[in-house]
DRENTIPA-345796 format. One line per field, with one value per atom (N, C-alpha, C): atom name; x negated, y negated, z negated. Coordinates in nm, 3 decimals, always signed. Last residue first. Example, Ala and Ser with C-alpha at 12.3 -4.5 7.8 and 13.67 -1.06 7.14 Angstrom:
site	[N;CA;C;N;CA;C]
x	[-1.285;-1.367;-1.290;-1.319;-1.230;-1.320]
y	[+0.225;+0.106;-0.003;+0.569;+0.450;+0.330]
z	[-0.708;-0.714;-0.787;-0.780;-0.780;-0.780]
! end
This chain:
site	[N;CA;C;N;CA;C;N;CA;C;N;CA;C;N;CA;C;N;CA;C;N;CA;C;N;CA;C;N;CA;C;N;CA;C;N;CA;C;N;CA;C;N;CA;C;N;CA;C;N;CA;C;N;CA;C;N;CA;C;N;CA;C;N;CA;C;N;CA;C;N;CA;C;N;CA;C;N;CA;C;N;CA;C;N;CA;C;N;CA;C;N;CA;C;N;CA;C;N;CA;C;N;CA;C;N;CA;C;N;CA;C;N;CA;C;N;CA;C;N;CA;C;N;CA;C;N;CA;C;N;CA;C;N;CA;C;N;CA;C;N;CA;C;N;CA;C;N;CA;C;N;CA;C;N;CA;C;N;CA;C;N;CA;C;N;CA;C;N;CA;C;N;CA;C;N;CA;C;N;CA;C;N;CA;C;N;CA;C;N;CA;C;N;CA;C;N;CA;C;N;CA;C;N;CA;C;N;CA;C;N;CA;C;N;CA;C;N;CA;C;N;CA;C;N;CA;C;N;CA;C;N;CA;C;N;CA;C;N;CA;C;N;CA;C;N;CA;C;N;CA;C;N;CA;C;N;CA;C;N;CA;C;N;CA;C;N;CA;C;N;CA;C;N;CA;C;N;CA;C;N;CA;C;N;CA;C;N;CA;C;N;CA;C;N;CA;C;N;CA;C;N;CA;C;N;CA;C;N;CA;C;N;CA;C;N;CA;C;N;CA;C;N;CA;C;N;CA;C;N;CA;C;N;CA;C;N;CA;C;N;CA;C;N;CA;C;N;CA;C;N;CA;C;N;CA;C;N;CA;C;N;CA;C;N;CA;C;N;CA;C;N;CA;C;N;CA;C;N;CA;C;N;CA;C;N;CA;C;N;CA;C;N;CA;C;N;CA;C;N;CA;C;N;CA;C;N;CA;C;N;CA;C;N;CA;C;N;CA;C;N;CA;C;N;CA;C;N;CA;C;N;CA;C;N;CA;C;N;CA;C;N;CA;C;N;CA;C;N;CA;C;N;CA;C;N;CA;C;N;CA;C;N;CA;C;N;CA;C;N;CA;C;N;CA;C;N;CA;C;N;CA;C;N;CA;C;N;CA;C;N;CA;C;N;CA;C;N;CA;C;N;CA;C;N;CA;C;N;CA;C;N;CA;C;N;CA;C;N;CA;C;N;CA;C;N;CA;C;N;CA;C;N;CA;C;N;CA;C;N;CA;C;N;CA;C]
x	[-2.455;-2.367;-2.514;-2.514;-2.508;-2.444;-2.449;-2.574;-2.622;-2.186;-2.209;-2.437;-2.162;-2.112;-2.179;-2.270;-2.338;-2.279;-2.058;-2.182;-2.276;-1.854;-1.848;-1.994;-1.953;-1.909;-1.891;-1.962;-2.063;-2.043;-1.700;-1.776;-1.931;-1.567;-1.528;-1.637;-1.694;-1.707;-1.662;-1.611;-1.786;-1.783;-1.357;-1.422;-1.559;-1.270;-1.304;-1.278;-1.302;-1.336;-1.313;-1.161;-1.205;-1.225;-1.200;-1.231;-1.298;-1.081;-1.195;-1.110;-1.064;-0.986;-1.111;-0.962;-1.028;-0.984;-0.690;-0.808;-0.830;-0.587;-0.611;-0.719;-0.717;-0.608;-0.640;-0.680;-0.741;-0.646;-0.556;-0.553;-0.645;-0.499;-0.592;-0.569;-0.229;-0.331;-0.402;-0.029;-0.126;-0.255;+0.214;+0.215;+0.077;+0.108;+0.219;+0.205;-0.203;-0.070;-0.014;-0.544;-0.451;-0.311;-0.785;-0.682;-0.600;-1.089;-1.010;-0.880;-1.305;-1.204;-1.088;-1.454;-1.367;-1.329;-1.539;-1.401;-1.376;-1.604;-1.624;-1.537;-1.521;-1.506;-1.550;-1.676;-1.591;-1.665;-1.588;-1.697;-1.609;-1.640;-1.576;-1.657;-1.547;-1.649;-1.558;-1.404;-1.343;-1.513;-1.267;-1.429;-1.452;-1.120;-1.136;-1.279;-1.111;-1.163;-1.149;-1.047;-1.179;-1.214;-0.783;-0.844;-1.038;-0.667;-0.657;-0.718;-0.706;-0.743;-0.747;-0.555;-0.705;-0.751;-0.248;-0.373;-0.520;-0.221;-0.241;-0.315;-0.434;-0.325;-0.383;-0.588;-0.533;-0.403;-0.689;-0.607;-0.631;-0.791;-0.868;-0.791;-0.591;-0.620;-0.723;-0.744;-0.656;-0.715;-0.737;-0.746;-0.664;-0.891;-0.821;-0.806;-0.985;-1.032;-0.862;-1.030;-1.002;-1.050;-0.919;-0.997;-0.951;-0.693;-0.867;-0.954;-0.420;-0.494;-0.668;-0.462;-0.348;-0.433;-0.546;-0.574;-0.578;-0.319;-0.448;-0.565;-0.097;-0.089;-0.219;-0.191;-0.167;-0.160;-0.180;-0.289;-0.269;+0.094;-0.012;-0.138;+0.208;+0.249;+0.158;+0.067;+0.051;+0.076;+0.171;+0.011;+0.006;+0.320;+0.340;+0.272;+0.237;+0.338;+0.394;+0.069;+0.009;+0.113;+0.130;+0.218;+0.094;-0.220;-0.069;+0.010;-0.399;-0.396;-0.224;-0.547;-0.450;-0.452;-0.629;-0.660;-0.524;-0.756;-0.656;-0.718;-0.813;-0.923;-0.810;-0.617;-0.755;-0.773;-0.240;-0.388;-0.445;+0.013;-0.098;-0.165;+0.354;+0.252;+0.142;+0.579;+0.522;+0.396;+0.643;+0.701;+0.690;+0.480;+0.497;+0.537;+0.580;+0.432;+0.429;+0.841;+0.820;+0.666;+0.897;+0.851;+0.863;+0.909;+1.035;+1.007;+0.601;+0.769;+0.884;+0.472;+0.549;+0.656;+0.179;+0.346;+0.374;-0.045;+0.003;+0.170;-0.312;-0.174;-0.159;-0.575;-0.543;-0.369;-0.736;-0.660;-0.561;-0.904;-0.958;-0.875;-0.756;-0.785;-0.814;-0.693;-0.852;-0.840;-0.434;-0.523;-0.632;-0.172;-0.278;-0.403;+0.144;+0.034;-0.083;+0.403;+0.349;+0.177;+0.424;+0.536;+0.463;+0.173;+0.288;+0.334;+0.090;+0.072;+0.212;+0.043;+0.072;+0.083;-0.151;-0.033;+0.036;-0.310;-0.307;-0.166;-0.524;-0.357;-0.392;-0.748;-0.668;-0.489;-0.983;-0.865;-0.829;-1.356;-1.196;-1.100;-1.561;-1.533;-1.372;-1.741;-1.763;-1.689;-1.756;-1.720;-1.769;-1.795;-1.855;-1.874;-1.528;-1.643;-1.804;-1.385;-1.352;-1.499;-1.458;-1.442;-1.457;-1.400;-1.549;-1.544;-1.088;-1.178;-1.291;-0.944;-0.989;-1.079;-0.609;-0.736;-0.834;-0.323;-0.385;-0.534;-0.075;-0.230;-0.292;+0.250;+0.179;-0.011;+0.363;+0.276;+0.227;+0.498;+0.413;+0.318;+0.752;+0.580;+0.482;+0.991;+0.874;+0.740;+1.087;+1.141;+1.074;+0.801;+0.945;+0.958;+0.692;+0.783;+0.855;+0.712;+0.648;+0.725;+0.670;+0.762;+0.657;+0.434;+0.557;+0.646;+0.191;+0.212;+0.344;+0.161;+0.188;+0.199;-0.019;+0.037;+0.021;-0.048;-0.090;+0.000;-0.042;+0.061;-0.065;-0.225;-0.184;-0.117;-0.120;-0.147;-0.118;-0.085;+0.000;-0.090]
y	[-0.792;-0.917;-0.956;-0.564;-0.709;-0.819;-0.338;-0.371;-0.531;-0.277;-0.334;-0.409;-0.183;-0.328;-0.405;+0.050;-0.043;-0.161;+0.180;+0.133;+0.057;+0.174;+0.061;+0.061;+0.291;+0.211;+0.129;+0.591;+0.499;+0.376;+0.595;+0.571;+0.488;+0.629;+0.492;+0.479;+0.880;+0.757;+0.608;+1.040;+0.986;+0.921;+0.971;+1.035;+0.973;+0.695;+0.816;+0.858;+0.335;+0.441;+0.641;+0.045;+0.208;+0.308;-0.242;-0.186;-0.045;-0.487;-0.414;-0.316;-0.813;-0.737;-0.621;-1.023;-0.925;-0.871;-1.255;-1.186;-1.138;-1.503;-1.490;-1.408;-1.508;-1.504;-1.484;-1.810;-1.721;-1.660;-1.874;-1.895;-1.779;-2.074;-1.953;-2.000;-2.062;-2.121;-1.998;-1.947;-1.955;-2.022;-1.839;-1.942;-2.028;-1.633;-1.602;-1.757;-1.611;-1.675;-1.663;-1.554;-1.591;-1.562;-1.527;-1.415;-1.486;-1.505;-1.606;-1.531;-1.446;-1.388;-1.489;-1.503;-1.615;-1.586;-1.257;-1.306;-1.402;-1.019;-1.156;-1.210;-0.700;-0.779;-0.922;-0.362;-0.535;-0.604;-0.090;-0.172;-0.291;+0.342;+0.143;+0.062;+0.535;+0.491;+0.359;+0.855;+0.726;+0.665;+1.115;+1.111;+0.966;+0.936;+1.049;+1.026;+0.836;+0.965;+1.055;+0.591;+0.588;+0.763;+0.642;+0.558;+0.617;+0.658;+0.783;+0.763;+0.416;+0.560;+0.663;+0.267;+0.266;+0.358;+0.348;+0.357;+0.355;+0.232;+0.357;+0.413;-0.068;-0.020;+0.125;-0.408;-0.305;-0.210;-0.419;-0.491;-0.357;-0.532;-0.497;-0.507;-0.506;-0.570;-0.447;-0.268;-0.298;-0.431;-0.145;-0.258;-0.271;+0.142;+0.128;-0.050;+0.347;+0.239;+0.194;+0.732;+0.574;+0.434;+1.011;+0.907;+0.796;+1.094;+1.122;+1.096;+1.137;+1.165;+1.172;+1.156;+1.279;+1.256;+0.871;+0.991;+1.130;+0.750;+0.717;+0.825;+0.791;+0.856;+0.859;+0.672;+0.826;+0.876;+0.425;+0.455;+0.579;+0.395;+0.370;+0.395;+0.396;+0.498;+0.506;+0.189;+0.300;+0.396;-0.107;+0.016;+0.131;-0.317;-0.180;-0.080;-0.592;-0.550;-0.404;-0.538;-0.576;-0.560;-0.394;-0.509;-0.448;-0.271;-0.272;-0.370;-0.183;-0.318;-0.350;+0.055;+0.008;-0.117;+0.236;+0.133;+0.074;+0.527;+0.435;+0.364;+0.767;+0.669;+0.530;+1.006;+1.008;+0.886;+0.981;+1.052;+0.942;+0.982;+0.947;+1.007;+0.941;+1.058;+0.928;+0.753;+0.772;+0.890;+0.648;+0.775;+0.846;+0.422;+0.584;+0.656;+0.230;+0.329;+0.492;+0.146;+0.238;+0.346;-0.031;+0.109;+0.199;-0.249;-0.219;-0.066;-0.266;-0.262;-0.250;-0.155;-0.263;-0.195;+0.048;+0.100;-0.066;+0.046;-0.008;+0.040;+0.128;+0.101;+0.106;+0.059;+0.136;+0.095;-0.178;-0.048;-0.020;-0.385;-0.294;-0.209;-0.703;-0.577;-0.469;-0.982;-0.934;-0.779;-0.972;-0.955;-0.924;-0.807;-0.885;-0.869;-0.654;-0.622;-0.782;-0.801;-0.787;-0.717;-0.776;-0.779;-0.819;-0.662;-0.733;-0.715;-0.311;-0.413;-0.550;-0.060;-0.156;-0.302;+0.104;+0.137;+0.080;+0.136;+0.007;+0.087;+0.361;+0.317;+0.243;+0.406;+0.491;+0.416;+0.149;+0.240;+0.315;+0.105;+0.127;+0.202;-0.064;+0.038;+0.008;-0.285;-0.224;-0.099;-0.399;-0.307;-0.173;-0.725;-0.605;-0.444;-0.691;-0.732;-0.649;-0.672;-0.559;-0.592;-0.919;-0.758;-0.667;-1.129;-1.112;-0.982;-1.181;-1.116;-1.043;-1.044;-1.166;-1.095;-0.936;-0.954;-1.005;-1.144;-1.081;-1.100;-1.055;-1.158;-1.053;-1.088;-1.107;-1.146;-1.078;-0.919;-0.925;-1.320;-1.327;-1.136;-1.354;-1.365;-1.325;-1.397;-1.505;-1.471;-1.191;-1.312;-1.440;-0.998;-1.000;-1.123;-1.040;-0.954;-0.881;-1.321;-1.259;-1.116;-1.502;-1.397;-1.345;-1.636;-1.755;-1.672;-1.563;-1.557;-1.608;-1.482;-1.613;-1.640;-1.328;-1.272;-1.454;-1.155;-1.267;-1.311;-0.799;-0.890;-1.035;-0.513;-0.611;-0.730;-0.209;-0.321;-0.410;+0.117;+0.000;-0.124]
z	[-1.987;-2.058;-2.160;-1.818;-1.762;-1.840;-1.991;-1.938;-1.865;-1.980;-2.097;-2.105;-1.712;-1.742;-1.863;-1.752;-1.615;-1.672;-1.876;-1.908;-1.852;-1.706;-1.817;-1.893;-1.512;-1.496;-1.569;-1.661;-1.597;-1.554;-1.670;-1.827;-1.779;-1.460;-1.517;-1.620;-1.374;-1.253;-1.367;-1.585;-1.510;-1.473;-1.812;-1.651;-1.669;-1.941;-1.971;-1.767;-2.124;-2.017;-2.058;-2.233;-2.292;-2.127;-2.357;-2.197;-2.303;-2.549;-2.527;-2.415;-2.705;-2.644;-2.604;-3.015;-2.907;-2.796;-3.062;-3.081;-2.978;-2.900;-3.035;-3.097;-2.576;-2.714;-2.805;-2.370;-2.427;-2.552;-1.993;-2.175;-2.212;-1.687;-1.804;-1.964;-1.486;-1.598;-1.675;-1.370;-1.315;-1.376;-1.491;-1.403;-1.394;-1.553;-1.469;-1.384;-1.636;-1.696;-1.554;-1.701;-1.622;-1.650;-1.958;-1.882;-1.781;-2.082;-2.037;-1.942;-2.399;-2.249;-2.208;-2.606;-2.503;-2.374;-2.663;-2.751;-2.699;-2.422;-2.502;-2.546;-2.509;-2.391;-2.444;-2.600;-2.674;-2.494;-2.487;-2.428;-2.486;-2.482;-2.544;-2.525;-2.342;-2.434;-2.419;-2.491;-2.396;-2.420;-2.630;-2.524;-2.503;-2.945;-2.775;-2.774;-3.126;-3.199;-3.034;-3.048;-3.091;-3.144;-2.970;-2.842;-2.926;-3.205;-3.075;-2.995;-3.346;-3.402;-3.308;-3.153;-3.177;-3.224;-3.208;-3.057;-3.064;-3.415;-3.414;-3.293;-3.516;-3.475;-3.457;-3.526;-3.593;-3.539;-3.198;-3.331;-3.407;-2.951;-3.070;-3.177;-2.667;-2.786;-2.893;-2.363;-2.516;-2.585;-2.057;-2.147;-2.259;-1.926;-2.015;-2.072;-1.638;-1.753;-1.786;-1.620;-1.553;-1.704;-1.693;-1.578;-1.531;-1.896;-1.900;-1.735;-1.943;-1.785;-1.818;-2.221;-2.138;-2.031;-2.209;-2.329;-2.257;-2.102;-2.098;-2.095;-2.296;-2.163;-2.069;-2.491;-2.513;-2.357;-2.421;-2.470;-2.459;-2.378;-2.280;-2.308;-2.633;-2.502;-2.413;-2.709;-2.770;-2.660;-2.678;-2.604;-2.643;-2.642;-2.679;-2.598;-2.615;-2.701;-2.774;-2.369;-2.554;-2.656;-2.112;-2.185;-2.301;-1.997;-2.031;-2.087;-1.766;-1.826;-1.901;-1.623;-1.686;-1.796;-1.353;-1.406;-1.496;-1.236;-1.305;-1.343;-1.018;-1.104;-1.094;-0.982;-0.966;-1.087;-1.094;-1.019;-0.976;-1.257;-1.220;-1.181;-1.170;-1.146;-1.158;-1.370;-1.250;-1.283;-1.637;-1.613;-1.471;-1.682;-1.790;-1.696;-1.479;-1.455;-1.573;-1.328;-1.492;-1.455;-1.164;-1.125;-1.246;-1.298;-1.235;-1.202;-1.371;-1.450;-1.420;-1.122;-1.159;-1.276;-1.007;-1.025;-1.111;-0.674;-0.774;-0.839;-0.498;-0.492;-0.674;-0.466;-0.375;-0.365;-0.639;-0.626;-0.539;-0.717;-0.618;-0.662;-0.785;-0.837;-0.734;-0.658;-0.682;-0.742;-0.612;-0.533;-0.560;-0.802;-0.838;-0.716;-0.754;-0.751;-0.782;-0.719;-0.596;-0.661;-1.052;-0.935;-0.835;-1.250;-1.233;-1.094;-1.327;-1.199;-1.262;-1.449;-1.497;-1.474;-1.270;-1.350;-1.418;-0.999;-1.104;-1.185;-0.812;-0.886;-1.032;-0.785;-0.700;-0.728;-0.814;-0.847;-0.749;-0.706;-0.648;-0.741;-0.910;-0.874;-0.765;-1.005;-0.891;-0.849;-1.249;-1.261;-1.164;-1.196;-1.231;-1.290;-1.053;-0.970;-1.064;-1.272;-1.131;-1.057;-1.443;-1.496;-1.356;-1.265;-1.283;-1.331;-1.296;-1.146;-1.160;-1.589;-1.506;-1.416;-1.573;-1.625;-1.510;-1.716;-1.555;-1.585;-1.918;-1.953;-1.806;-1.994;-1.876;-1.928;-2.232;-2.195;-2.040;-2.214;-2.306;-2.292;-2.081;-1.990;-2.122;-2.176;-2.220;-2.128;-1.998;-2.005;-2.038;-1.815;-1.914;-1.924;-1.611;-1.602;-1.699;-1.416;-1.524;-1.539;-1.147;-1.187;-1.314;-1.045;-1.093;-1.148;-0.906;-1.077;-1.048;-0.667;-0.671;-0.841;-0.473;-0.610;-0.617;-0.120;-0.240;-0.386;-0.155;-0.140;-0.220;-0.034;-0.159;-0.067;+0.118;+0.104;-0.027;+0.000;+0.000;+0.000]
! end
């Protein structure tokens, strides 16, 4: 599926507030291709290297994943997304650093973990950058993503 230019102006819940579009420089140094974004706002995000994409309208939970995922989930409720993460075991992962049950499942997997800079800057539906409150961190699992995030944690 081709990408669409992604105009931010649709969020894809009411406040937008589980809209945070991760920023370009991550994929760039990342260097890798998804096979599938699983957590895409509404036309997909141009700079993300994936193949194809599932929308909240799609319900990524409950879509087939295969090969090398990429998931950047609502923050409101990672857990499902963390477990399902977990379950497929290839690809990269974006979480808040919070306190929470996901983390305990996220830190006792294979995954590796990579803290993202606490002045991560994210993009807004309607097209401004904000930062948030707290952390955020990049969990890998497979070869192709773990190497990948280690190559990353090498260039900061």
């Amino acid at each position: 599926m081709p990408r669409q230019q992604t105009l931010f102006t649709a969020p894809q819940t009411k406040n937008g507030n589980d809209d945070w579009y991760t920023p370009k420089w991550i994929f760039d140094a990342l260097a890798l291709t998804f096979d599938i974004d699983v957590a895409a706002p509404p036309g997909g995000i141009d700079w993300i290297p994936a193949k194809r994409y599932y929308t909240m309208a799609d319900d990524g939970l409950s879509q087939p994943w295969d090969g090398l995922v990429w998931c950047n989930p609502p923050f409101s409720k990672v857990t499902p997304w963390a477990d399902r993460f977990i379950e497929h075991g290839n690809g990269i992962l974006m979480t808040p650093f919070a306190r929470a049950y996901y983390l305990d499942r996220l830190w006792v997997s294979n995954a590796t973990v990579f803290h993202l800079p606490y002045e991560l800057k994210f993009k807004k539906p309607d097209g401004k950058m904000h930062t948030m409150s707290f952390g955020a961190v990049l969990w890998a699992m497979g070869n192709q993503a773990q190497t990948a995030l280690t190559n990353l944690g090498k260039t900061r």
